[in-house]
N, C-alpha and C positions, 0 to 999 in steps of 0.2 A: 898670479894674475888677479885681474882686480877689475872690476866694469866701468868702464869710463866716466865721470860726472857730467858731461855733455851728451848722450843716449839722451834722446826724446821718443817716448814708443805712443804709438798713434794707431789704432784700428779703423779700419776703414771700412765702413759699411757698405759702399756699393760690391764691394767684391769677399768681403770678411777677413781679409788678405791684415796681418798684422806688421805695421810697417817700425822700423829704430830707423833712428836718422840720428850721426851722431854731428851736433852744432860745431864742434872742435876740427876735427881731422876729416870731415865731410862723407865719410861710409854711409851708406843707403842698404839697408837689405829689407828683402820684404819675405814673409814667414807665410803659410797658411796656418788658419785657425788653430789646426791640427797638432802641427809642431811647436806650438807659442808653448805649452806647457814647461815643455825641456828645453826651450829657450831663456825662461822664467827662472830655471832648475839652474842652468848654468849661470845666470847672471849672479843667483843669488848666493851658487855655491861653485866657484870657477876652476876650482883644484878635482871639480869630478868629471870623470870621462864616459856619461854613460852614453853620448853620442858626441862620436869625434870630430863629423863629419862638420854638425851644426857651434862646434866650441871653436874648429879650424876658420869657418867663417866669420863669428864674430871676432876671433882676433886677426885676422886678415880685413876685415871693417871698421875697425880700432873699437870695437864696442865692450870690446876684453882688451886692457893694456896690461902692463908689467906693473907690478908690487912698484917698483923703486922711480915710477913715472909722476912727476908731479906736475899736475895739470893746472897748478892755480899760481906757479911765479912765472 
């Protein structure tokens, strides 16, 4: 797995709610503050599973694609 190069990640200060929106494949999830760390953790290291819950999301929002996904032809 691999993070998408379309993820745009945005905080939003009226609610501190941390939002990815990916421009590509159109996934929207929005995070609380709280969880953004291990969302952070996953993007940057996608092979770890120290919460399945939040890895199962981002690749069901396409924020996490497949290794062999080429998003630029």
């Amino acid at each position: 797995m691999k993070p998408s190069n379309y993820n745009i990640i945005v905080n939003c200060q009226e609610t501190d709610d941390v939002i990815i929106f990916n421009t590509l494949y159109g996934g929207l999830t929005i995070f609380e503050q709280n969880e953004f760390q291990l969302v952070k953790q996953q993007l940057v290291d996608p092979d770890n599973n120290k919460d399945g819950k939040i890895k199962d999301t981002l690749i069901q929002q396409k924020h996490l694609i497949a290794n062999d996904v080429d998003e630029f032809s």
